[in-house]
PDB file of N, CA, C and O in Angstrom:
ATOM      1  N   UNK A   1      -6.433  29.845   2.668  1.00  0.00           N
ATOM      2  CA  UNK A   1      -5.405  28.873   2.375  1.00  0.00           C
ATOM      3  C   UNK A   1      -4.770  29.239   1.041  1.00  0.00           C
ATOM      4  O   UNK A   1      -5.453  29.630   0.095  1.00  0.00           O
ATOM      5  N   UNK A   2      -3.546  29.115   0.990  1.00  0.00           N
ATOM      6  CA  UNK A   2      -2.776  29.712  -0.273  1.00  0.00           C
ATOM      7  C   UNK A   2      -2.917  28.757  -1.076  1.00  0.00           C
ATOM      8  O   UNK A   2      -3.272  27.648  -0.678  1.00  0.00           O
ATOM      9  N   UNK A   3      -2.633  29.057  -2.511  1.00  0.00           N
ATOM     10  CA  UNK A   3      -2.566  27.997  -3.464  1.00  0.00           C
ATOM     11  C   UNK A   3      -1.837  26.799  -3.245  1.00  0.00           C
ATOM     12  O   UNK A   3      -2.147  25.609  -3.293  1.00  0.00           O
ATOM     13  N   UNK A   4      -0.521  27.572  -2.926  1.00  0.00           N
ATOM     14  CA  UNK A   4       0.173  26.130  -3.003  1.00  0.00           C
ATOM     15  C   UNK A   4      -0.259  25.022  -1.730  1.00  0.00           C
ATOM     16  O   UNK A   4      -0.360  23.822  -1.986  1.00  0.00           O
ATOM     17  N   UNK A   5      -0.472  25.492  -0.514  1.00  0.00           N
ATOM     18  CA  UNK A   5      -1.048  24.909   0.237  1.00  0.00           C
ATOM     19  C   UNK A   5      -2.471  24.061   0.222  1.00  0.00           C
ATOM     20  O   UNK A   5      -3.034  23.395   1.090  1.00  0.00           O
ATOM     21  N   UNK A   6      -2.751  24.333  -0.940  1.00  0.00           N
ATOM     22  CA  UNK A   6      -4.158  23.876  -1.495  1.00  0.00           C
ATOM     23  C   UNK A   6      -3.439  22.455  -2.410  1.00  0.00           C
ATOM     24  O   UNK A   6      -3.704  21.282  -2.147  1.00  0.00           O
ATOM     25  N   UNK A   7      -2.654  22.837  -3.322  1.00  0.00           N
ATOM     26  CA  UNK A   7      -1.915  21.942  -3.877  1.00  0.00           C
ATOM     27  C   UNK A   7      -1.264  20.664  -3.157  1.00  0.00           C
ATOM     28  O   UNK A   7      -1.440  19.480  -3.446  1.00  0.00           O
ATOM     29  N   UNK A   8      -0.643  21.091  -2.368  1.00  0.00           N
ATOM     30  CA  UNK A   8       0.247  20.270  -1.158  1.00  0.00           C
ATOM     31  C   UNK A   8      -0.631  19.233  -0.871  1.00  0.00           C
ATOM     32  O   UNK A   8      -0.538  18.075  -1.276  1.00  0.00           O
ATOM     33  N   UNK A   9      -1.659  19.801  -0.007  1.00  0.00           N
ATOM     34  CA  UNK A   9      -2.877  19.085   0.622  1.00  0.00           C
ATOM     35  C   UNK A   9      -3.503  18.137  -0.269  1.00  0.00           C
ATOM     36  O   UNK A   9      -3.642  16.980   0.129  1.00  0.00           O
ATOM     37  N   UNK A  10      -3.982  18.541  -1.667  1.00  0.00           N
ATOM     38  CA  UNK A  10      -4.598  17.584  -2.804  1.00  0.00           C
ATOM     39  C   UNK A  10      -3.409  16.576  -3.127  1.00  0.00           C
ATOM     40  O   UNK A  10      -3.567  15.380  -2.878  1.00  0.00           O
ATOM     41  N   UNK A  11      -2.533  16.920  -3.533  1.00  0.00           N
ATOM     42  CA  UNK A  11      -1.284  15.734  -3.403  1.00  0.00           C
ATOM     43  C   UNK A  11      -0.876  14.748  -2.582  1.00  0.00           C
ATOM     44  O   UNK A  11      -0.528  13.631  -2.964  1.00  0.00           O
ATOM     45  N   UNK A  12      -0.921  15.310  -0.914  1.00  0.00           N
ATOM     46  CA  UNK A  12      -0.702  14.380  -0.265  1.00  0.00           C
ATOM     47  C   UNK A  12      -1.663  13.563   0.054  1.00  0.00           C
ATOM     48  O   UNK A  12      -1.347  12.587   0.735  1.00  0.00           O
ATOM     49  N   UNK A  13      -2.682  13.688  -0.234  1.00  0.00           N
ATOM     50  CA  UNK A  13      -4.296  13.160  -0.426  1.00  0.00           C
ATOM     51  C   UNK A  13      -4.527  12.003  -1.048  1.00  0.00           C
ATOM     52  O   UNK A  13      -5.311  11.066  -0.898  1.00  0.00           O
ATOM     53  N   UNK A  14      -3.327  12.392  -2.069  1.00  0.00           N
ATOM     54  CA  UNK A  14      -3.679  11.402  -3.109  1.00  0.00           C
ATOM     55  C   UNK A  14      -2.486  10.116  -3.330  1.00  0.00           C
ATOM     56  O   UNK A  14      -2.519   9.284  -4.236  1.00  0.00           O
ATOM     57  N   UNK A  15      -1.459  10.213  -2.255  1.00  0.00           N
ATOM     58  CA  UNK A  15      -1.114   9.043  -1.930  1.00  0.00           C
ATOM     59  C   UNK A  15      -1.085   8.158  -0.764  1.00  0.00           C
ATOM     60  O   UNK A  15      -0.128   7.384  -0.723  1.00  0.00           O
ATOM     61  N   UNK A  16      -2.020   8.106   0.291  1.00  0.00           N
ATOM     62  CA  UNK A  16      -2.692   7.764   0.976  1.00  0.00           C
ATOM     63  C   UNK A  16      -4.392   7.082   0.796  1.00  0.00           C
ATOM     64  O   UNK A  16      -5.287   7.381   0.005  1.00  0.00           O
ATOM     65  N   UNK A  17      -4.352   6.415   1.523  1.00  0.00           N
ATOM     66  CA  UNK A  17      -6.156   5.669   1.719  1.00  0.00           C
ATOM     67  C   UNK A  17      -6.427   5.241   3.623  1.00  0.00           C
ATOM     68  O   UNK A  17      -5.582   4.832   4.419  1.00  0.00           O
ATOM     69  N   UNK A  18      -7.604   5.473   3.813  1.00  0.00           N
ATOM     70  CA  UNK A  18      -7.348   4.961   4.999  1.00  0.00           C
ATOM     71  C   UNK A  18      -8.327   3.549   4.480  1.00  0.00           C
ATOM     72  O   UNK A  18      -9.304   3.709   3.748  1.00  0.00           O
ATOM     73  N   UNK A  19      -7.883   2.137   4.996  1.00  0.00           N
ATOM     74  CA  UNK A  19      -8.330   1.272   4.682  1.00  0.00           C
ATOM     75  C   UNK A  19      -9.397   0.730   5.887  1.00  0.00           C
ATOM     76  O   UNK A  19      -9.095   0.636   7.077  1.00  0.00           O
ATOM     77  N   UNK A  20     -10.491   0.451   5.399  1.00  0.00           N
ATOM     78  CA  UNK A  20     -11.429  -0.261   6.406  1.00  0.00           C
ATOM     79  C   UNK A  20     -11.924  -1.674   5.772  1.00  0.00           C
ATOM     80  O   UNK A  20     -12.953  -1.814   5.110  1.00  0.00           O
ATOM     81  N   UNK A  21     -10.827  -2.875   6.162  1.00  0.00           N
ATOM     82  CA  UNK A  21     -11.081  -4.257   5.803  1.00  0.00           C
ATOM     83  C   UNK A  21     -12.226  -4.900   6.439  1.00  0.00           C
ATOM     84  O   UNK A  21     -12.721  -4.543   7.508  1.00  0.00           O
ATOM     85  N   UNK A  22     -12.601  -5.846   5.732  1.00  0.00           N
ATOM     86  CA  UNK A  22     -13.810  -6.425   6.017  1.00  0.00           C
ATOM     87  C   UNK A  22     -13.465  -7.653   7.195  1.00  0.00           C
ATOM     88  O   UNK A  22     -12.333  -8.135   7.244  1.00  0.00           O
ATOM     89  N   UNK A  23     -14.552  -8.102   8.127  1.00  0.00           N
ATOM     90  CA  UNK A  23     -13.791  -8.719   8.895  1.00  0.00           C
ATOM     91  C   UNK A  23     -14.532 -10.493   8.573  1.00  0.00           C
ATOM     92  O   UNK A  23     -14.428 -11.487   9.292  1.00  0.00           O
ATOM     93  N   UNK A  24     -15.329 -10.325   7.099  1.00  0.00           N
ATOM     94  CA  UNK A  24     -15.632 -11.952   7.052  1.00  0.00           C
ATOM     95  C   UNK A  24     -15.569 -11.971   6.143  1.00  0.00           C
ATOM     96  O   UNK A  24     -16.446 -12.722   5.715  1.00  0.00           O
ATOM     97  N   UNK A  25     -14.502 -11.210   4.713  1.00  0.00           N
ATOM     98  CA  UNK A  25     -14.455 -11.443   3.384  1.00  0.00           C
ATOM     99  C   UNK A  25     -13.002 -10.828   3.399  1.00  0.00           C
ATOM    100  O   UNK A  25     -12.862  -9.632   3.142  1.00  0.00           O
ATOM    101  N   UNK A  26     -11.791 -11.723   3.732  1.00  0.00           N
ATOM    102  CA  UNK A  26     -10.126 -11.892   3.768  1.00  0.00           C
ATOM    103  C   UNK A  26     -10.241 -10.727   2.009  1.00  0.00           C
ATOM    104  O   UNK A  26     -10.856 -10.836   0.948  1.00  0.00           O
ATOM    105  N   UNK A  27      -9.500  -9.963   2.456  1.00  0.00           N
ATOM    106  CA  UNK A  27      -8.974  -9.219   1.254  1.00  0.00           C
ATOM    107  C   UNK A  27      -9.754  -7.771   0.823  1.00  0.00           C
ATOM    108  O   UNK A  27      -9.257  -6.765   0.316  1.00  0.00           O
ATOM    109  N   UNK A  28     -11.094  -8.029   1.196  1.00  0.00           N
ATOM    110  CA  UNK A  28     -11.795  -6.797   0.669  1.00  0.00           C
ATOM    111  C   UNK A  28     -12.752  -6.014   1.891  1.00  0.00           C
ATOM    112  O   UNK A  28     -13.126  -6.436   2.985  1.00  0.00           O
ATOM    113  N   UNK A  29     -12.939  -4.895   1.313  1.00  0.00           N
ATOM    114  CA  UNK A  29     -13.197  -3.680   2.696  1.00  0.00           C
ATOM    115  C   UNK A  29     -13.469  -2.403   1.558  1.00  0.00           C
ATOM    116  O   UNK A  29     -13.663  -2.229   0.354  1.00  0.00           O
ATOM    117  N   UNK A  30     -13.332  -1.630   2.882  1.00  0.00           N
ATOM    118  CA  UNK A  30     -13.722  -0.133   1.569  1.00  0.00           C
ATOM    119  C   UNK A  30     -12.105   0.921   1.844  1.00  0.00           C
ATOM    120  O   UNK A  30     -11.381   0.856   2.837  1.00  0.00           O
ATOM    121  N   UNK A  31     -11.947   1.661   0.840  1.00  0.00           N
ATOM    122  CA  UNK A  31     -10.967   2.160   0.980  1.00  0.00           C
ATOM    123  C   UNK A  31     -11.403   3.877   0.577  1.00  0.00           C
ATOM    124  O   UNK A  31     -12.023   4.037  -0.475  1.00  0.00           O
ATOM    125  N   UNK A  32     -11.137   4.857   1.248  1.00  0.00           N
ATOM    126  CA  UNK A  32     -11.322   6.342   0.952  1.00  0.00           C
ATOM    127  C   UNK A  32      -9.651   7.615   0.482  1.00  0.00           C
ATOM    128  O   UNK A  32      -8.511   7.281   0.805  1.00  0.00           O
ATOM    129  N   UNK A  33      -9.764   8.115   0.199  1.00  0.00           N
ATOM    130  CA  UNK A  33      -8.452   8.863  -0.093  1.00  0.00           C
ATOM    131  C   UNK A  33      -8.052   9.721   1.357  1.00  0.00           C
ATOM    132  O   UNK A  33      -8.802  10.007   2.291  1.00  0.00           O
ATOM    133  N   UNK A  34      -6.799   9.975   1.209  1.00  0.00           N
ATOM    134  CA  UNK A  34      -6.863  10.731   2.689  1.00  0.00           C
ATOM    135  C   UNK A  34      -5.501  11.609   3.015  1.00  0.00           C
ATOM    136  O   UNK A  34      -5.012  11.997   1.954  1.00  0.00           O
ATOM    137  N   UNK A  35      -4.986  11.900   3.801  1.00  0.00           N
ATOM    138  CA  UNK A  35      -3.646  12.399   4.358  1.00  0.00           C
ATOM    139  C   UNK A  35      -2.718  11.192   5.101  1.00  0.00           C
ATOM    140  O   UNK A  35      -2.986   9.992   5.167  1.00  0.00           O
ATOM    141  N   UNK A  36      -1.875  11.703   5.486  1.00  0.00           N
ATOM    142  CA  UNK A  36      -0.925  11.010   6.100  1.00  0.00           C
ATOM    143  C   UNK A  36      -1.239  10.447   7.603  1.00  0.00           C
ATOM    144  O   UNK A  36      -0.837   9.440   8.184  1.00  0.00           O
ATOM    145  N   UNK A  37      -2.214  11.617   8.041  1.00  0.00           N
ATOM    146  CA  UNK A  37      -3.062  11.127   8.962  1.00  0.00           C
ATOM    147  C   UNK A  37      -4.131  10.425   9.474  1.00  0.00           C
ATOM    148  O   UNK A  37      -4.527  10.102  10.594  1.00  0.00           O
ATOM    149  N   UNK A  38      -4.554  10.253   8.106  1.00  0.00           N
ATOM    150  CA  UNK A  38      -5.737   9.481   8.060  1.00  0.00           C
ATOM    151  C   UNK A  38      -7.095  10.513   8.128  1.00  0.00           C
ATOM    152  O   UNK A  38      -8.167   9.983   8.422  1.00  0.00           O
ATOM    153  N   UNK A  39      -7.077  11.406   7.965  1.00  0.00           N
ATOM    154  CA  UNK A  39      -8.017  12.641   7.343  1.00  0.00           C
ATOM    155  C   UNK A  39      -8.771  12.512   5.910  1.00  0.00           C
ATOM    156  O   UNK A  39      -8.260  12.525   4.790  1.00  0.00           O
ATOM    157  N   UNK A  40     -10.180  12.378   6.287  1.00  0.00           N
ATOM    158  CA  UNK A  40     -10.664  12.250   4.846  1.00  0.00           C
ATOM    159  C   UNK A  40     -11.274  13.602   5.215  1.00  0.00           C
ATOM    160  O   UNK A  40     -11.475  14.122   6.312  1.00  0.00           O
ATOM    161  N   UNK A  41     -11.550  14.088   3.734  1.00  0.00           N
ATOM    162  CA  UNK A  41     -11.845  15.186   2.783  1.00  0.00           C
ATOM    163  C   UNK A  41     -13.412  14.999   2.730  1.00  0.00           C
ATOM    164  O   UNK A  41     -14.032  15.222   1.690  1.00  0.00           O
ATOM    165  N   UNK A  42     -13.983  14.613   3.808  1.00  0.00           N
ATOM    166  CA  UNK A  42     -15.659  14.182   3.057  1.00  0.00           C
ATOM    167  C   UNK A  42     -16.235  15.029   1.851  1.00  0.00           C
ATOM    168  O   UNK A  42     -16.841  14.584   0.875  1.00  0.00           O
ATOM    169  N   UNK A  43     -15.898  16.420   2.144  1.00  0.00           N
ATOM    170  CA  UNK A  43     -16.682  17.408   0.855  1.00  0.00           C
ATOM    171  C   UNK A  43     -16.088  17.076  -0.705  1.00  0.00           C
ATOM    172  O   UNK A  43     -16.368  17.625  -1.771  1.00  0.00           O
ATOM    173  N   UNK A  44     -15.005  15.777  -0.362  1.00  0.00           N
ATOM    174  CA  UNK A  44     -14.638  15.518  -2.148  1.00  0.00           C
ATOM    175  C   UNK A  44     -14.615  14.583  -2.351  1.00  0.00           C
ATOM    176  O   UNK A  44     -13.852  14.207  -3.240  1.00  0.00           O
ATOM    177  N   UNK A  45     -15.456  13.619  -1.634  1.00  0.00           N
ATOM    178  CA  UNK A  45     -16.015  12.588  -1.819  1.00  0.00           C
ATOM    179  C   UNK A  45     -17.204  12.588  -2.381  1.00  0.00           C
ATOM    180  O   UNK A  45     -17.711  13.664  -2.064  1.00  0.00           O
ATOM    181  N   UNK A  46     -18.227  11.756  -3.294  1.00  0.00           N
ATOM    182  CA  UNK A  46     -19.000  11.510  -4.297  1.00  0.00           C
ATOM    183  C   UNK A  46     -19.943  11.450  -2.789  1.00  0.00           C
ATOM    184  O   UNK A  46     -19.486  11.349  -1.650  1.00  0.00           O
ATOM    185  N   UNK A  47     -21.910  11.581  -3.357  1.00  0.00           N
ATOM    186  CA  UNK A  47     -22.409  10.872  -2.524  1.00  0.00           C
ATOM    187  C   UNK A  47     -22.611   9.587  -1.905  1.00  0.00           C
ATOM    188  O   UNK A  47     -23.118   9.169  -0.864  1.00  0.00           O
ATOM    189  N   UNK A  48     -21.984   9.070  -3.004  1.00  0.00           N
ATOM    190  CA  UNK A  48     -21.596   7.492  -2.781  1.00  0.00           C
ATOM    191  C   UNK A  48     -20.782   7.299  -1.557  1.00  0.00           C
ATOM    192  O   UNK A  48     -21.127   6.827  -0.474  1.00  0.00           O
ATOM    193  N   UNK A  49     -19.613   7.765  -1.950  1.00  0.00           N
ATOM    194  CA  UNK A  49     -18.248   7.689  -1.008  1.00  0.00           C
ATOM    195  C   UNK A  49     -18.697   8.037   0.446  1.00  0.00           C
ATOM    196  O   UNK A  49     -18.688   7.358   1.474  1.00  0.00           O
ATOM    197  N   UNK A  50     -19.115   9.385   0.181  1.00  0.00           N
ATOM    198  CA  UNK A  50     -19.332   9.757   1.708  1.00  0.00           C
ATOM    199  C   UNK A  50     -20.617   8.586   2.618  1.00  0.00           C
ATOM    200  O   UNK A  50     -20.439   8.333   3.810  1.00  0.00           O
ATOM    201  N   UNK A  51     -21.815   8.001   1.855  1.00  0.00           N
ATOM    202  CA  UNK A  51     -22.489   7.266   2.067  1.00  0.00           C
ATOM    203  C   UNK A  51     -21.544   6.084   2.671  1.00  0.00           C
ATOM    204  O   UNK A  51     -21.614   5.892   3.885  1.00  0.00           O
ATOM    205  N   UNK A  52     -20.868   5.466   2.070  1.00  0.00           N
ATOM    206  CA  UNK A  52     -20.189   4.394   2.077  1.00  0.00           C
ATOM    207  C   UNK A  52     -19.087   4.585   3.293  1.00  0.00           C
ATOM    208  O   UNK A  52     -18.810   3.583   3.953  1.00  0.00           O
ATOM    209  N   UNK A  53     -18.472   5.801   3.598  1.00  0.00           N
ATOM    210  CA  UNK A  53     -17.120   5.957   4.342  1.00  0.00           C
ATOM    211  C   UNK A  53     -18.000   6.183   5.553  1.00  0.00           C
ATOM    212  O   UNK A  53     -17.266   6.001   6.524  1.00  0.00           O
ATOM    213  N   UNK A  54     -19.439   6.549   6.038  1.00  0.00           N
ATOM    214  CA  UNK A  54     -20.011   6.828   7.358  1.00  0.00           C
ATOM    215  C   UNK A  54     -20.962   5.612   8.148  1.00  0.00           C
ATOM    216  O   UNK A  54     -21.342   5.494   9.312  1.00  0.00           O
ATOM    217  N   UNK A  55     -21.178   4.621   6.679  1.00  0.00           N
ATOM    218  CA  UNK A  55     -21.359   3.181   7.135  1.00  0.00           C
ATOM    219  C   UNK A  55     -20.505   3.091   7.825  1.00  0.00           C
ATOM    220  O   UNK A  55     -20.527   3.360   9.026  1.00  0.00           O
ATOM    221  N   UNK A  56     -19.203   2.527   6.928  1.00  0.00           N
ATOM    222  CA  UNK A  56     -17.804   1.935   7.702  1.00  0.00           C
ATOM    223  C   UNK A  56     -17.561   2.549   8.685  1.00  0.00           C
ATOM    224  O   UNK A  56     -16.834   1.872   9.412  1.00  0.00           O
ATOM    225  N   UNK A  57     -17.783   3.470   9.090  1.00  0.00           N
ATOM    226  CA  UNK A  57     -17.052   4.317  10.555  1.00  0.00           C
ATOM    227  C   UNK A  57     -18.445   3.565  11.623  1.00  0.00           C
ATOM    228  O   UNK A  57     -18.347   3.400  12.839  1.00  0.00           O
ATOM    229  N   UNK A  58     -19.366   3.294  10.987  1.00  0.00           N
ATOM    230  CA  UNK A  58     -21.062   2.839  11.984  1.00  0.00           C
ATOM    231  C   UNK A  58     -20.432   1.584  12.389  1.00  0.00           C
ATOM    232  O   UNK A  58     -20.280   1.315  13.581  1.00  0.00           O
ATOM    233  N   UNK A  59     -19.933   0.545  11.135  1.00  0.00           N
ATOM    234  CA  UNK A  59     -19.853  -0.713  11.320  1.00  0.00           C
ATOM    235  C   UNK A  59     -19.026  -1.137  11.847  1.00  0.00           C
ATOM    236  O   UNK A  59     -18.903  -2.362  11.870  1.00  0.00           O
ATOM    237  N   UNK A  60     -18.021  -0.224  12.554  1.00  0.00           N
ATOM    238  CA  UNK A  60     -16.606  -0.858  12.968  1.00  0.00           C
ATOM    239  C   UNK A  60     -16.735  -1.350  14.147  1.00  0.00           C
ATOM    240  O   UNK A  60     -17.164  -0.739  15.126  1.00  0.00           O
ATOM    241  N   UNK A  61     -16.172  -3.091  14.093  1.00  0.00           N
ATOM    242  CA  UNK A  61     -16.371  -3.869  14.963  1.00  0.00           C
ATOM    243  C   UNK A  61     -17.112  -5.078  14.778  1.00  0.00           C
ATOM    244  O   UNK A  61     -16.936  -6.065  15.491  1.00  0.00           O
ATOM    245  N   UNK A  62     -18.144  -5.015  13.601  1.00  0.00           N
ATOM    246  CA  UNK A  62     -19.785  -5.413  13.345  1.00  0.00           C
ATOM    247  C   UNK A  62     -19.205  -5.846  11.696  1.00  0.00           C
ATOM    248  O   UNK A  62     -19.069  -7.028  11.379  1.00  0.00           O
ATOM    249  N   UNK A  63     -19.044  -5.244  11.194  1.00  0.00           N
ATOM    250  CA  UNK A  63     -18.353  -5.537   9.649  1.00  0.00           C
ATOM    251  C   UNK A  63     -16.860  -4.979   8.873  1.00  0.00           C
ATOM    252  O   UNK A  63     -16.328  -5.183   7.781  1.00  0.00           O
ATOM    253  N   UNK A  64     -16.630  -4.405   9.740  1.00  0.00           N
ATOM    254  CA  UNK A  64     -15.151  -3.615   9.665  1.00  0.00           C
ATOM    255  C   UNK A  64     -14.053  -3.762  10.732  1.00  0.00           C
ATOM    256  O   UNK A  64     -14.347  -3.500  11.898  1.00  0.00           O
ATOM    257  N   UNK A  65     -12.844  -4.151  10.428  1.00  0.00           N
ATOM    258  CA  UNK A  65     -12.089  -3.711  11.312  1.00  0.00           C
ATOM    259  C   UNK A  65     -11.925  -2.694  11.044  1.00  0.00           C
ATOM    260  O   UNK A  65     -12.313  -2.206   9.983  1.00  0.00           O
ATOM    261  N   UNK A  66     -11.037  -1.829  12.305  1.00  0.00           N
ATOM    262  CA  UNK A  66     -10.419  -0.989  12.532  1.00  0.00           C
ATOM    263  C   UNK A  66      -9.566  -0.160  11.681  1.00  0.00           C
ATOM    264  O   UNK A  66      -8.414  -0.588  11.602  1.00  0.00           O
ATOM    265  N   UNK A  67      -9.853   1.091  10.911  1.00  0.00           N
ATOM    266  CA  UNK A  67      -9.098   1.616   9.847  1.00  0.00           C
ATOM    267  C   UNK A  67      -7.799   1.627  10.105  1.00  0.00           C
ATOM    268  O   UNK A  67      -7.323   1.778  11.230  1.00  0.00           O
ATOM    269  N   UNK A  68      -6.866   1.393   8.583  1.00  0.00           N
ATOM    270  CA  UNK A  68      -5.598   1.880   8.962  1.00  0.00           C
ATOM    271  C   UNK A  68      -5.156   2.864   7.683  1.00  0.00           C
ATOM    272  O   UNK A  68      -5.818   3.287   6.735  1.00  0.00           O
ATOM    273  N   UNK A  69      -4.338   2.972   7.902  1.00  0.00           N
ATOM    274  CA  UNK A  69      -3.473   4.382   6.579  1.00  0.00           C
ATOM    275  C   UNK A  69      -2.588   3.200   6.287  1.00  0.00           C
ATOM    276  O   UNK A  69      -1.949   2.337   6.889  1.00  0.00           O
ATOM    277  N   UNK A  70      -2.906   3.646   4.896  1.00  0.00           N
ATOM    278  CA  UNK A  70      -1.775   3.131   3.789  1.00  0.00           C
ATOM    279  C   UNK A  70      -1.398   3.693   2.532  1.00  0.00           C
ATOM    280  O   UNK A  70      -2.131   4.172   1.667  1.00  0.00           O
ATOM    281  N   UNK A  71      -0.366   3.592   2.545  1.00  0.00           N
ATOM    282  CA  UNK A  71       0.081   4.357   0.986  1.00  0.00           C
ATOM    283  C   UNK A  71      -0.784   3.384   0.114  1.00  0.00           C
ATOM    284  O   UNK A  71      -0.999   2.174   0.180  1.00  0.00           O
ATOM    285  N   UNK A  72      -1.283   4.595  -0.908  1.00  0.00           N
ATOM    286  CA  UNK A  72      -2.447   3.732  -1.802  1.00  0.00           C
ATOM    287  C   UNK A  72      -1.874   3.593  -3.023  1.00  0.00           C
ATOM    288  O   UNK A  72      -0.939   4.301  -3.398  1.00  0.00           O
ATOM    289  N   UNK A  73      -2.528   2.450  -3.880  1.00  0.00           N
ATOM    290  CA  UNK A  73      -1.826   1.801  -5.344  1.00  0.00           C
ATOM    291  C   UNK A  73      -2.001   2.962  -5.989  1.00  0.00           C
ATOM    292  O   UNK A  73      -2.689   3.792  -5.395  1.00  0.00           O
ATOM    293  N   UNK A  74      -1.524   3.285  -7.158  1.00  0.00           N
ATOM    294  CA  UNK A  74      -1.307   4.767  -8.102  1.00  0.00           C
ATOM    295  C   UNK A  74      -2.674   4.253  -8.918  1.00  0.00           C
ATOM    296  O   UNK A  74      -3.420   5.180  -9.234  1.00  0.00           O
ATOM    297  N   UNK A  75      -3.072   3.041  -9.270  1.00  0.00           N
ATOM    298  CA  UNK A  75      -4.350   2.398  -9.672  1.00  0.00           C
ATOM    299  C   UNK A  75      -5.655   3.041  -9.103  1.00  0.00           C
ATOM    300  O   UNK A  75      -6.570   3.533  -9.763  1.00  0.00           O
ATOM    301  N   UNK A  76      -5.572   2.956  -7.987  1.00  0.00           N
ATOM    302  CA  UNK A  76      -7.346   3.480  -7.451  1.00  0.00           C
ATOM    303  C   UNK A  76      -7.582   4.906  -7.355  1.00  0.00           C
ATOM    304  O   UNK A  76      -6.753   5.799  -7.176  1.00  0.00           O
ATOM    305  N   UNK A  77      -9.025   4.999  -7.524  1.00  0.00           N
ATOM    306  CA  UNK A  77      -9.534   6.165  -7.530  1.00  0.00           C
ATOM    307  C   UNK A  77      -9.131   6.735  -8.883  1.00  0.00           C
ATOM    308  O   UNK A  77      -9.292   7.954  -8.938  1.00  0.00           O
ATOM    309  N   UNK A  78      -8.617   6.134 -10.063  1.00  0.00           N
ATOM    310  CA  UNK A  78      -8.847   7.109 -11.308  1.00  0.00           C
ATOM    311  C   UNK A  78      -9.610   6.488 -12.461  1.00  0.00           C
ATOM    312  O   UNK A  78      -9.844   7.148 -13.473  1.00  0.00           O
TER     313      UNK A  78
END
């Protein structure tokens, strides 16, 4: 993968989240960084993150709705 294509990819990464809302606490859920597609990066995620983003994919239905993509606040993740 070329540099800049390396670049591209980390950028568009970083204005995106795919959101997984909670389905008995209105407002809060977990949120991961991602693409336009909704592609997470697991290998640049913390062990935390990745811990946390393979719950939410377990719990969906049970404690999660259904992920969606959203352009993410310039606030999270720094």
């Amino acid at each position: 993968m070329s540099m800049s294509m390396t670049n591209t990819s980390v950028a568009t990464s970083l204005r995106f989240e795919v959101w997984f809302e909670s389905l008995f606490n209105n407002g809060r859920g977990l949120a991961f960084p991602c693409d336009e597609t909704g592609h997470v990066d697991i290998n640049s995620l913390s062990e935390r993150g990745r811990s946390n983003y393979f719950f939410a994919r377990t719990m969906l239905g049970r404690e999660y709705a259904t992920p969606r993509v959203v352009r993410r606040e310039s606030s999270r993740f720094h």
